[in-house]
C-alpha positions in Angstrom: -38.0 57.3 -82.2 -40.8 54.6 -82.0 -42.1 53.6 -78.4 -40.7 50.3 -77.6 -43.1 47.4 -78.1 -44.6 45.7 -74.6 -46.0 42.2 -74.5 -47.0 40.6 -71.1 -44.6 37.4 -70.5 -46.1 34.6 -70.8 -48.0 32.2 -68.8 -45.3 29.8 -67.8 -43.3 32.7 -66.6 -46.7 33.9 -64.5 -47.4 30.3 -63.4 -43.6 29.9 -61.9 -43.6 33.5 -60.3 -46.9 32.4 -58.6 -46.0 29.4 -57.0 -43.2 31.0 -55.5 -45.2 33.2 -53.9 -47.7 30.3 -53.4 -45.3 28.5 -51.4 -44.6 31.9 -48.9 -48.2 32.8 -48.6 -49.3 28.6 -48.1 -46.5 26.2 -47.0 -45.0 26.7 -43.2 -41.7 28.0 -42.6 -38.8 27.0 -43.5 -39.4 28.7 -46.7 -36.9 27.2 -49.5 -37.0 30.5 -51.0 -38.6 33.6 -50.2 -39.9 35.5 -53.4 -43.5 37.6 -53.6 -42.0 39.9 -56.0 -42.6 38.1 -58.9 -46.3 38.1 -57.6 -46.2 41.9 -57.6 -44.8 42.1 -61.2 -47.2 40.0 -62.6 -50.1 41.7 -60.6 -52.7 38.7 -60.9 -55.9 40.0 -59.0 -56.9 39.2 -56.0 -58.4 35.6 -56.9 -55.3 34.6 -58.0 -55.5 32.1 -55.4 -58.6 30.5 -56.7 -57.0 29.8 -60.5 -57.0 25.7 -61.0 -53.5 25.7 -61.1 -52.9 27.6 -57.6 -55.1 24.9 -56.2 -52.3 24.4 -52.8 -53.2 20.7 -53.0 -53.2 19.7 -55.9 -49.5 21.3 -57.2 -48.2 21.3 -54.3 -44.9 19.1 -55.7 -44.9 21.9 -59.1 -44.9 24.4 -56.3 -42.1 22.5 -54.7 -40.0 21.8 -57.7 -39.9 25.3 -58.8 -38.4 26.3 -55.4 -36.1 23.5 -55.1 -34.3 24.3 -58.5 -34.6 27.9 -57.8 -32.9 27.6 -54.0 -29.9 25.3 -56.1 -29.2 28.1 -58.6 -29.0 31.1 -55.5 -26.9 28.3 -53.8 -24.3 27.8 -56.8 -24.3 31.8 -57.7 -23.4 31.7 -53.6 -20.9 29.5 -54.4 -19.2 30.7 -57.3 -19.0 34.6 -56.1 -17.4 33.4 -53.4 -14.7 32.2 -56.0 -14.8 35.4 -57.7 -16.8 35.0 -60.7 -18.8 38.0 -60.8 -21.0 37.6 -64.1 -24.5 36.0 -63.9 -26.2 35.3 -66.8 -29.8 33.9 -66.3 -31.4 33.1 -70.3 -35.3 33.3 -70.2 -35.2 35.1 -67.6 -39.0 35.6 -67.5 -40.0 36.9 -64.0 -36.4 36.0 -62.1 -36.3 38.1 -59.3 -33.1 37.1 -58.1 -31.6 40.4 -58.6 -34.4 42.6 -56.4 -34.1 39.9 -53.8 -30.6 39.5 -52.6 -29.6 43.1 -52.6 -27.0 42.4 -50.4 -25.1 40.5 -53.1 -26.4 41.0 -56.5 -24.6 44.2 -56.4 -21.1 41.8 -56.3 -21.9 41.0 -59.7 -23.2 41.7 -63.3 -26.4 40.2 -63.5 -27.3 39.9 -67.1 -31.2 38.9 -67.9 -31.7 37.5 -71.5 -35.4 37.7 -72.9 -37.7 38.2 -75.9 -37.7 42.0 -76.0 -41.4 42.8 -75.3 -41.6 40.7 -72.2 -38.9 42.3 -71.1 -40.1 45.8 -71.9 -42.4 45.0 -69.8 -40.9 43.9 -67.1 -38.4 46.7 -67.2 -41.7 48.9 -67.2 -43.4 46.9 -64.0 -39.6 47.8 -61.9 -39.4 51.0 -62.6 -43.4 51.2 -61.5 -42.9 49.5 -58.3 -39.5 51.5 -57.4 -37.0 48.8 -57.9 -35.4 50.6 -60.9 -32.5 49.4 -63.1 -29.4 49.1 -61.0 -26.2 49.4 -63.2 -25.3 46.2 -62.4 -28.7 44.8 -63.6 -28.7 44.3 -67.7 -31.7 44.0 -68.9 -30.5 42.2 -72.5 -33.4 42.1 -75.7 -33.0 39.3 -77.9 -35.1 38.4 -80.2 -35.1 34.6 -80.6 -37.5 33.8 -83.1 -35.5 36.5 -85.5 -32.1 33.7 -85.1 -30.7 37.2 -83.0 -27.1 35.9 -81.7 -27.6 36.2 -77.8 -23.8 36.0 -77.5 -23.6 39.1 -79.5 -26.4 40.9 -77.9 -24.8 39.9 -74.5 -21.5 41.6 -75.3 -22.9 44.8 -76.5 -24.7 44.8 -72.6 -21.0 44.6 -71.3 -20.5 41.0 -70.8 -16.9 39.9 -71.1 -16.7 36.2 -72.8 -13.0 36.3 -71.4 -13.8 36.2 -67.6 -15.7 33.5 -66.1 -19.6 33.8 -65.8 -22.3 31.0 -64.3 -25.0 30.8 -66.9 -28.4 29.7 -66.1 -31.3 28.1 -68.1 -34.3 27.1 -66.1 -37.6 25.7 -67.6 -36.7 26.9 -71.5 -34.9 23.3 -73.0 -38.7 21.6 -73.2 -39.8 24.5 -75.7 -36.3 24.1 -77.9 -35.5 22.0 -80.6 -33.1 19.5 -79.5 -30.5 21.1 -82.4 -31.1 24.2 -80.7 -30.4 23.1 -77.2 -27.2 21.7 -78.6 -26.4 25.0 -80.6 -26.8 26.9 -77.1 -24.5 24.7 -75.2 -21.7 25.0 -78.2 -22.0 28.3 -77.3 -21.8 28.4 -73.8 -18.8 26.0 -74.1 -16.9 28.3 -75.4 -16.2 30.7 -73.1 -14.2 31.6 -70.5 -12.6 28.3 -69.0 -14.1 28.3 -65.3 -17.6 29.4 -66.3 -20.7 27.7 -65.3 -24.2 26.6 -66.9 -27.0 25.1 -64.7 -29.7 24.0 -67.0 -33.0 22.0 -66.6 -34.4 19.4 -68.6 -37.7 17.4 -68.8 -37.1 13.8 -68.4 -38.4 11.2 -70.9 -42.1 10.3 -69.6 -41.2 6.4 -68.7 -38.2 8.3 -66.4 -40.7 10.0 -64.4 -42.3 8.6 -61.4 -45.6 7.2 -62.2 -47.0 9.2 -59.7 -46.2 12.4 -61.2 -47.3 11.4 -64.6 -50.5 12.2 -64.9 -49.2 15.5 -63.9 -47.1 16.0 -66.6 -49.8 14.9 -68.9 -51.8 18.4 -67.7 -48.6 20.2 -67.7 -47.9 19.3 -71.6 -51.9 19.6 -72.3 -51.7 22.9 -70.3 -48.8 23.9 -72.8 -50.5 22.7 -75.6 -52.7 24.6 -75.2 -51.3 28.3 -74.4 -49.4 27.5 -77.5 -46.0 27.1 -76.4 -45.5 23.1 -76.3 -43.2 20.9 -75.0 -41.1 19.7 -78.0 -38.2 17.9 -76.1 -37.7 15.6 -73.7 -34.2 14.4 -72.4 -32.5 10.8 -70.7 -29.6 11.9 -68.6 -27.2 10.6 -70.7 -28.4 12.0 -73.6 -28.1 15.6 -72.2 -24.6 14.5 -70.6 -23.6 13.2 -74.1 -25.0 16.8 -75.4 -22.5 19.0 -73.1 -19.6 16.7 -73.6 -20.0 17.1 -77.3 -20.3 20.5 -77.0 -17.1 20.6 -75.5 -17.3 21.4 -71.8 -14.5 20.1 -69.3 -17.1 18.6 -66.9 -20.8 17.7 -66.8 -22.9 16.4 -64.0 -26.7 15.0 -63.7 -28.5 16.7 -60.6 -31.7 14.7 -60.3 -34.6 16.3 -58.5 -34.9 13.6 -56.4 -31.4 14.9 -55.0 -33.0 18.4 -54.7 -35.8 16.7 -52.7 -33.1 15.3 -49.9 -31.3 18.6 -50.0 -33.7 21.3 -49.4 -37.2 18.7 -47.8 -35.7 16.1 -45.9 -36.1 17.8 -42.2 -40.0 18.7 -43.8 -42.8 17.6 -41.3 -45.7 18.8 -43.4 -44.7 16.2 -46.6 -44.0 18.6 -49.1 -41.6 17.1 -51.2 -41.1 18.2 -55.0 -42.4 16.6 -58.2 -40.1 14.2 -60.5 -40.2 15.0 -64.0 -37.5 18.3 -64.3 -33.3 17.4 -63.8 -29.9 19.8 -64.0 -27.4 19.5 -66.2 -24.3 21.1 -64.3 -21.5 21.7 -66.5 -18.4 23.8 -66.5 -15.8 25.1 -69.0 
């Protein structure tokens, strides 16, 4: 049998798992979300700190963001195993650490991580190293994207039932889709269980975003560009409303980050308040 391929994940996921920790290690308490474990997995050095984008300044608002919409996904799956849905299905999972975190209720559910296969391999590789291990109610589900792999399929083969409800999450992965394929994935999604879930972000058209943050998405696209994974879409609300509805979900709903920012900042005294640029589509089958 041939070893299984590893690939580091890429620099996005890195970037995300960073600021997480960033926002521990730099920003007082409260803490929106508490996560240095994706700091271990991706092992960075110890200059990490001094990479351009860690500069605590200067992305201070991308540091905020990325909590913020990470604190409103651990608040809906919260919510939703509370209801008894007990399948959680994150899709570019990247460096999520969601299920090494909250050990006191990830084990409530089937927590099902969809990625490329080598990142993953990886990542499976850097748990096991660091003596978090694969729980059995941790999936750790290959797909290969770029070989049109159905994830659905792949999904079920990892023990996911399509006939009982599920929240599905898709954070910071619709700005590297075509828009046809964003649509294709929310068909999908649509489809099963009635009572399921998706939370998914989108980048908002530039002349949407503050103009305060848009030099800042400039770098972020340039910074894209160049790593070779670019932005390709950019969404209006009502186009990504008009997306789910066509897919055929029961409900959809716009959560703007500017809501995220009165939710999770307001009470703040040092002024960190997240970047505008990054929405929610919240829709439900």
């Amino acid at each position: 049998m041939a070893e299984e391929q590893t690939e580091v994940p890429d620099n996005t996921a890195v970037r995300t798992a960073l600021w997480r920790a960033m926002h521990v290690q730099v920003d007082p308490p409260p803490h929106v979300v508490e996560d240095e474990i994706g700091l271990q997995l991706a092992a960075p050095g110890d200059d990490w700190r001094d990479r351009p984008d860690m500069d605590p300044r200067a992305t201070s608002a991308f540091r905020a963001a990325i909590v913020a919409r990470a604190r409103f996904i651990e608040d809906l799956i919260a919510e939703q195993a509370d209801r008894d849905v007990t399948q959680y299905v994150i899709l570019g999972a990247g460096l999520d650490t969601f299920a090494q975190r909250k050990p006191e209720s990830a084990p409530r559910l089937q927590v099902f991580e969809v990625d490329q296969p080598g990142p993953q391999a990886w990542k499976r590789h850097r748990l096991i190293e660091l003596g978090y291990g694969i729980p059995d109610w941790l999936h750790l589900v290959p797909v290969d994207f770029e070989a049109n792999e159905d994830w659905l399929k792949q999904l079920a083969a990892a023990g996911f039932d399509s006939s009982r409800p599920a929240v599905i999450v898709s954070t910071g992965v619709t700005m590297y889709l075509t828009k046809g394929a964003t649509a294709a994935t929310l068909r999908q999604i649509a489809a099963i269980a009635p009572g399921s879930t998706l939370a998914m972000t989108f980048l908002l058209a530039t002349d949407l975003v503050d103009e305060a943050d848009r030099s800042g998405l400039r770098t972020s696209e340039e910074g894209a560009q160049a790593s070779g994974t670019p932005f390709i879409s950019f969404y209006t609300p009502q186009e990504m409303l008009a997306l789910a509805h066509e897919a055929g979900f029961k409900d959809a709903h716009h959560v703007s980050g500017v809501s995220l920012a009165q939710r999770y900042f307001t009470d703040r005294t040092d002024g960190l308040r997240p970047s505008s640029g990054e929405d929610l589509l919240l829709a439900t089958t």
